[in-house]
N, C-alpha and C positions, 0 to 999 in steps of 0.2 A: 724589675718593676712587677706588681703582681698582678693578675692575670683578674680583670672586673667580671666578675659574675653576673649574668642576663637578670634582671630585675623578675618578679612575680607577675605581671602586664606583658614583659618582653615572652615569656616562657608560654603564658598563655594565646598572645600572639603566632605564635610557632606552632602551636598543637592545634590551631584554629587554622591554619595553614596547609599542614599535614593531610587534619581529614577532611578539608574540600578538595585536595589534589587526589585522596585517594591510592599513594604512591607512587613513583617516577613512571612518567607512561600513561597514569590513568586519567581520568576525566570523571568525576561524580557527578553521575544523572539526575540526581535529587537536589534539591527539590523543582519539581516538574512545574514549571509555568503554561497556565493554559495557552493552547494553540493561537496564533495570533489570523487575524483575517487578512487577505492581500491585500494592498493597497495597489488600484486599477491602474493608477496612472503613475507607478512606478517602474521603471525600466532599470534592469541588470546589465552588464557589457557582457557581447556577444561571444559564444563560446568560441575556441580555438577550434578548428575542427579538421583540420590537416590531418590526414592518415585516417581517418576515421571511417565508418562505415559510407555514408552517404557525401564524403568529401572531394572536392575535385577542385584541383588551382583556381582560385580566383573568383568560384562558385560564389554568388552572392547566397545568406541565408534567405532562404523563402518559407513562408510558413510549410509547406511539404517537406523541405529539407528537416528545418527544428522538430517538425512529430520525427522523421524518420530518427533523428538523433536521439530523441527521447527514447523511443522504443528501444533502439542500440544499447541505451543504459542500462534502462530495466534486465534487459536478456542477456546481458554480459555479467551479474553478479555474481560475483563467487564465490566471496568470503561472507561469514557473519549465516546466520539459519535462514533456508529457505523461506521458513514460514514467516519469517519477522521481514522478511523482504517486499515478502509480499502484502504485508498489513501496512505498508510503510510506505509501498505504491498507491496502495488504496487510499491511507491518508492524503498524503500530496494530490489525489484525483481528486477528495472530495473536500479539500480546500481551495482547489482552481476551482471548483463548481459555487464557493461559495457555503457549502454545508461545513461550517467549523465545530457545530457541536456535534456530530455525528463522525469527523475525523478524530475529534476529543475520545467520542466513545469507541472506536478502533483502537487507538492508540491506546487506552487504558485496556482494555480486553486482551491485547497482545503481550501487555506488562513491557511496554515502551515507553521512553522519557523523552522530553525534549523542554533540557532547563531552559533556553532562552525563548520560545513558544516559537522560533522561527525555524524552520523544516529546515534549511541548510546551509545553519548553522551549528548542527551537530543532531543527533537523534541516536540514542542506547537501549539497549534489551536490559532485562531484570541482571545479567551476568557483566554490564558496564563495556560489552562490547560497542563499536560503534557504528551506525548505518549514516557514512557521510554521501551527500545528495547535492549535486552541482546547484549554484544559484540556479541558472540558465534551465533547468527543467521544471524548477517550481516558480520562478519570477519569468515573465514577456522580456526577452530581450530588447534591447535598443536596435534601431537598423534595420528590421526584417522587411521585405521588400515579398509584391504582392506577385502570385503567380498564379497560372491558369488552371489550376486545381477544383474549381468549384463544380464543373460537370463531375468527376467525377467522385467529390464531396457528395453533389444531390443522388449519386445514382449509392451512393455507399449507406445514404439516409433511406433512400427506398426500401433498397435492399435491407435494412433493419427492421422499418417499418414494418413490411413482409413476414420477416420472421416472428416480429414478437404477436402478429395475427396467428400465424400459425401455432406461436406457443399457446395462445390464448385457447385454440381449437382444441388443443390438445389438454388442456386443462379443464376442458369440458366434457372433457371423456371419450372425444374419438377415436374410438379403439388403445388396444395394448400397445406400448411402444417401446418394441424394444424387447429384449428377453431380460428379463427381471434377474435382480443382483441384490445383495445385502451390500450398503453402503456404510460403514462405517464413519462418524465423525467426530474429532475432540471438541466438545465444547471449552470455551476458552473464558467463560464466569464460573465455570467448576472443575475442571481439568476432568474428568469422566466421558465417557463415550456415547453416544449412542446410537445405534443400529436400526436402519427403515429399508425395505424395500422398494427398489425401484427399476424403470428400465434405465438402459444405458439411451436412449433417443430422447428420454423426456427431458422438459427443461430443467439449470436449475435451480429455477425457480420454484418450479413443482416438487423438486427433490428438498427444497430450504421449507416450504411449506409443512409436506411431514415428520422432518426434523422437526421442526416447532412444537409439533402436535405429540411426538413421541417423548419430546424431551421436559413436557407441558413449561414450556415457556411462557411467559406473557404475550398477549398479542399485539401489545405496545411496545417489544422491543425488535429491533432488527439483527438480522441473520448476515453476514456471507462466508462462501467456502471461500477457503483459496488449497491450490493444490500443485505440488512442486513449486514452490515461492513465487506463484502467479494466485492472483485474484479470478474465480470464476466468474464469465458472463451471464447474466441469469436469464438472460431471451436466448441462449443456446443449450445444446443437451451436453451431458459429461463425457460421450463416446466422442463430440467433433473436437471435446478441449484436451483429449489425450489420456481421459482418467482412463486407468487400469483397473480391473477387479481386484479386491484383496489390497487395494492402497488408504490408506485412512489419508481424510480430507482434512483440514483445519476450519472449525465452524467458529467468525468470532463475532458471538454474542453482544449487541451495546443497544 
């Protein structure tokens, strides 16, 4: 009997096929649908957490527990680029905050996809590698039960507070801080570098500032480093988050 040939429909069927798979193994980042906003009163089922960092038989989750779990994720990454790790924390931070178009503009700055807009449900670099992201870190679990963490919540708020007075002090010129360094950064809307002096005690926030000015950016767009696949804090200085001299930062641009 002889052997039916695929029609012209069937054929192009297949090759439409092909390049959304991208090949055995891959997954086509494109095309990027905008980031989608949380839905509040949605609940994920609660993560496994056996063996894990902050896990203990029969431990109920309590919100202390889930941040400790969180941060566990973050600092255990190992595969896929530091840098994209850490634009991809920042995203999922500044969608639990609510800021979706400014997680929009991370994620494009980093040349990061995420076809179905939902953080984790898959998330790609420009190279189709992929940055997967537990429900449970970006959606409230079901279940979490309340624990006595709030003293030391309002004393961790204080203690903020504090600082970013101080950063403000110091943004007003109370003295040198710090022994001055050339700080190197890749901007991430032009792949190029640029070079500002600074102390290692200043904030940086003060360091994102002359960036801006060196790099004559707009003053309507925003700045952050991140550095070793962490996101800098910008009411701290770069000497408490571990930068080294002579390490170039990631500045991304959105």
């Amino acid at each position: 009997m002889p052997t039916r040939r695929p029609t012209a429909a069937t054929r192009r069927q297949r090759r439409r096929r092909r390049e959304a798979g991208g090949g055995r193994g891959k997954k086509d980042s494109r095309p990027n649908k905008p980031l989608a906003a949380l839905d509040r009163k949605r609940r994920c089922k609660k993560p496994v957490l056996e063996g894990s960092v902050a896990a203990t038989p029969g431990m109920p989750l309590t919100r202390a527990r889930l941040e400790t779990e969180r941060r566990a994720f973050w600092d255990t990454r190992v595969t896929g680029r530091p840098e994209m790790w850490g634009a991809v924390r920042l995203v999922v931070e500044m969608v639990q905050q609510g800021d979706v178009k400014g997680a929009q503009g991370v994620l494009d700055a980093s040349g990061g996809t995420c076809p179905t807009g939902q953080l984790w449900k898959g998330i790609y670099d420009e190279l189709g590698n992929e940055y997967s992201v537990p429900e449970w870190v970006v959606i409230e679990p079901a279940g979490i039960v309340a624990d006595d963490t709030r003293d030391d919540d309002d004393e961790e708020e204080e203690e903020e507070r504090e600082s970013e007075d101080m950063t403000g002090a110091e943004e007003k010129g109370k003295g040198k801080m710090g022994d001055m360094v050339k700080i190197k950064a890749r901007l991430s809307d032009r792949g190029t570098d640029v070079v500002v002096k600074a102390g290692l005690d200043e904030s940086v926030r003060t360091v994102i500032a002359r960036m801006v000015q060196a790099a004559e950016l707009p003053t309507s767009c925003r700045v952050r480093l991140a550095y070793m696949g962490r996101m800098l804090r910008e009411n701290e200085s770069l000497e408490a988050q571990g930068y080294s001299e002579g390490h170039i930062v990631s500045a991304f641009v959105f």
